[in-house]
C-alpha positions in Angstrom: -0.1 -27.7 -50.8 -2.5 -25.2 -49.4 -1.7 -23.7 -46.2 -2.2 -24.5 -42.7 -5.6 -24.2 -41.1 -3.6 -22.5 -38.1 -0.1 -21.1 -37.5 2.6 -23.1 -36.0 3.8 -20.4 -34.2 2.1 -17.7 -32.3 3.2 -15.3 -30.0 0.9 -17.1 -27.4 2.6 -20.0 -27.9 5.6 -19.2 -28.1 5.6 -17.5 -24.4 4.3 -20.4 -23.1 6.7 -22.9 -24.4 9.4 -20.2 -23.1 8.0 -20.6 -19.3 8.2 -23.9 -19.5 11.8 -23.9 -20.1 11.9 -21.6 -17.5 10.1 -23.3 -14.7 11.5 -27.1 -15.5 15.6 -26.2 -16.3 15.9 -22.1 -15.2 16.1 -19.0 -16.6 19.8 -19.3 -18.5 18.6 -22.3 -20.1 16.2 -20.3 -22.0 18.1 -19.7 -25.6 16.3 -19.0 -28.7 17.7 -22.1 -30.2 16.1 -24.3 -27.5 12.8 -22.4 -27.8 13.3 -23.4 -31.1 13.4 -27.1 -30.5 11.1 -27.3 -28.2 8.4 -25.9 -30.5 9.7 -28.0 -33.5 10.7 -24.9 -35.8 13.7 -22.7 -37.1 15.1 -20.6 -34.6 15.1 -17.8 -37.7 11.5 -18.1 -37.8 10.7 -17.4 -33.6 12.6 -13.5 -34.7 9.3 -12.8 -36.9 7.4 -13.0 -33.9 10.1 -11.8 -30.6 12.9 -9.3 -31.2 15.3 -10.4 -28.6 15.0 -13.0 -25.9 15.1 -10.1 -23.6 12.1 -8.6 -25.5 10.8 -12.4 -24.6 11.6 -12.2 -21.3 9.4 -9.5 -20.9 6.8 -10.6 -22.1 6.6 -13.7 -20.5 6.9 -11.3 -17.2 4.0 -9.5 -18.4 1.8 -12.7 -18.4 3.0 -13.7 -14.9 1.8 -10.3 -13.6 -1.4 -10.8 -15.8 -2.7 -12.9 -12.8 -2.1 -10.4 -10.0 -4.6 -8.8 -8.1 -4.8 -5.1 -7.5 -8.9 -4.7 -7.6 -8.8 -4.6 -3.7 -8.0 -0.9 -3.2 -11.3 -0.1 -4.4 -12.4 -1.3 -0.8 -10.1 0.6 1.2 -5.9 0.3 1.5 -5.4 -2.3 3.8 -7.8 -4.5 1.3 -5.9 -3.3 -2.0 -2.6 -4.4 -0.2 -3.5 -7.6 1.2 -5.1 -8.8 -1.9 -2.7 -7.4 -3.7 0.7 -9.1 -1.6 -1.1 -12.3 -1.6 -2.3 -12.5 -5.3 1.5 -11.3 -6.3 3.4 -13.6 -4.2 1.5 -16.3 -5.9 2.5 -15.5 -9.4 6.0 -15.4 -8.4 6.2 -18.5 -6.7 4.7 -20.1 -9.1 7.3 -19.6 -11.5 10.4 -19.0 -9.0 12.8 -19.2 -11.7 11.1 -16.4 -13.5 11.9 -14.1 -10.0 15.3 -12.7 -10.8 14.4 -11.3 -13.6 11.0 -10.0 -12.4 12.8 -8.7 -9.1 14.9 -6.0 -11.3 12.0 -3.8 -11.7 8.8 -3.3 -14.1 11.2 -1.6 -16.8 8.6 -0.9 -19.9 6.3 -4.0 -19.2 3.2 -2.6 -19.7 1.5 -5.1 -16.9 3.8 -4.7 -15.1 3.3 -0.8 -14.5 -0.2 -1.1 -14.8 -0.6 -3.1 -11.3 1.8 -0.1 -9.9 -0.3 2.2 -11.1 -3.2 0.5 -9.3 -0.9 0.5 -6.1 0.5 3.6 -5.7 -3.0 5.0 -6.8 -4.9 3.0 -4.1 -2.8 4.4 -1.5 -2.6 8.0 -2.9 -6.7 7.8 -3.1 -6.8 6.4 0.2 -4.9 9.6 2.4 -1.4 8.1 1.9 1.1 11.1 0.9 3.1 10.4 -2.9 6.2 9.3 -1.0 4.6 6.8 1.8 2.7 5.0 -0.9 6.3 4.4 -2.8 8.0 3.2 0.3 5.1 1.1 1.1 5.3 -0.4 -2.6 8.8 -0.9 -2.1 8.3 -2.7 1.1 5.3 -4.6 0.3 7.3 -5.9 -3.1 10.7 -6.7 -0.6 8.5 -8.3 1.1 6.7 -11.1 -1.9 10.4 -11.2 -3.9 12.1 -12.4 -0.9 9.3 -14.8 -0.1 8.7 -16.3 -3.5 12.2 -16.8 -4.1 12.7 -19.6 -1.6 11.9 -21.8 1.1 12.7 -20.6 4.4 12.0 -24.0 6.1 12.6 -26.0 3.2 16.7 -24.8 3.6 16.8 -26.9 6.7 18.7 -30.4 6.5 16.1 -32.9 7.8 18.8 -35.2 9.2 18.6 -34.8 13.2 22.5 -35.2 13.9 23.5 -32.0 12.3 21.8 -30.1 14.7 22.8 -32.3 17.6 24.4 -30.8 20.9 26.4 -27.8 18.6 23.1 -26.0 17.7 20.1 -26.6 20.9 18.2 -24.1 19.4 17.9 -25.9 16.5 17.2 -29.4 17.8 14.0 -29.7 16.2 15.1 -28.2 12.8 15.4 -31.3 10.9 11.6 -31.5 11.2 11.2 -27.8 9.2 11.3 -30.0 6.2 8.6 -32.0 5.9 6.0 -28.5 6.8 8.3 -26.2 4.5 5.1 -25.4 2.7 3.1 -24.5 5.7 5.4 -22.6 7.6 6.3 -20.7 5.0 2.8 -19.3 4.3 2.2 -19.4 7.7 5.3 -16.8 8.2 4.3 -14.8 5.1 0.7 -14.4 6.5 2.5 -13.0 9.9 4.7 -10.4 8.1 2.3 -9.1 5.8 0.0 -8.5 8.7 2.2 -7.1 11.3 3.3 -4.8 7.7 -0.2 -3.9 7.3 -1.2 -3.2 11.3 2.1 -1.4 11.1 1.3 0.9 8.5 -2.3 1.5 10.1 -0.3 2.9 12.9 1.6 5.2 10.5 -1.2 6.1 8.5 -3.5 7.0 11.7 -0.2 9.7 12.2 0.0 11.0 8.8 -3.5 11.8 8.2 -3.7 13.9 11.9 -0.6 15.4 10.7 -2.0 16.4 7.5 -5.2 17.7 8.9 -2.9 19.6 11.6 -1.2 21.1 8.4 -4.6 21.9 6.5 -6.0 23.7 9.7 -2.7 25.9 10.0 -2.6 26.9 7.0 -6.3 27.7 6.9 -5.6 29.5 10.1 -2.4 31.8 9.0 -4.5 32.6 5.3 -7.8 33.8 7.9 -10.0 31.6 6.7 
């Protein structure tokens, strides 16, 4: 029997089936034996193409950040960052299973240190010192995990008696439900822009700073 026109495995394929266990049953329910089954193979013969399912893992995690967005700091900062927050919220919520595991840091996903790159170069290139431009990857990043992980409005029970006469703050609460969706972009679009007016703020404060440094110490060397 000769062989067949095309593989039944490839590495494409297998990280796709792998995100789909991910996104219909959660991450732990990923095993290389279910992968396995799901792809109608051997689980021996998914090891010729991934190491480890960490190894997996990782690469799936480096498809995810495939789709995000850092071409905006070519523009100017607050550009680069929008586009960037909003394009990487995205892929996480997307696949909010995936999130734990992406939340732990870009290790050695090449992807993944590639859009960090892009970040903390934008800002650098822009007038933002080494160490503001990690913080305000750090806080940018806080900022897209914590949203992407879950609903804010969508944790609210929409049954009206719960809130009753205990909770009058909260008398309308029940309704939070049924607009989880748009209140929670709504409320993501209102952090990341009081973030980004916030750092304009900052940045207006560093740069004088800096010049105020650049002219004293052009000043003490009698230039």
């Amino acid at each position: 029997m000769g062989r067949p026109k095309s593989p039944q495995l490839t590495p494409d394929r297998i990280r796709e089936h792998a995100l789909v266990i991910i996104d219909t049953h959660g991450l732990e329910a990923l095993s290389m034996r279910k992968l396995a089954e799901a792809l109608g193979v051997r689980a021996a013969s998914l090891y010729n193409h991934v190491a480890t399912k960490e190894a997996l893992l990782h690469d799936v995690a480096n498809d995810v950040m495939a789709t995000v967005d850092t071409t905006g700091f070519s523009t100017d900062w607050r550009t680069g960052l929008v586009r960037w927050a909003r394009s990487y919220r995205a892929a996480l919520a997307a696949h909010p299973n995936l999130v734990p595991f992406m939340a732990s840091g870009p290790a050695r996903r090449e992807t993944s240190l590639s859009r960090a790159d892009a970040v903390h170069g934008g800002l650098t290139s822009a007038g933002w010192p080494p160490r503001y431009a990690t913080m305000i990857g750090a806080s940018t990043k806080y900022l897209v995990v914590g949203s992407a992980m879950g609903s804010f409005a969508g944790g609210f029970v929409d049954d009206a008696g719960i809130y009753d006469e205990r909770f009058p703050h909260l008398r309308n609460a029940h309704l939070l439900r049924e607009h989880a969706a748009e209140i929670d972009d709504d409320s993501f679009e209102l952090a990341l822009r009081a973030l980004v007016d916030g750092l304009q703020a900052q940045f207006e404060q560093v740069t004088e700073s800096s010049a105020e440094h650049a002219e004293g110490r052009q000043a003490d060397s009698g230039g």
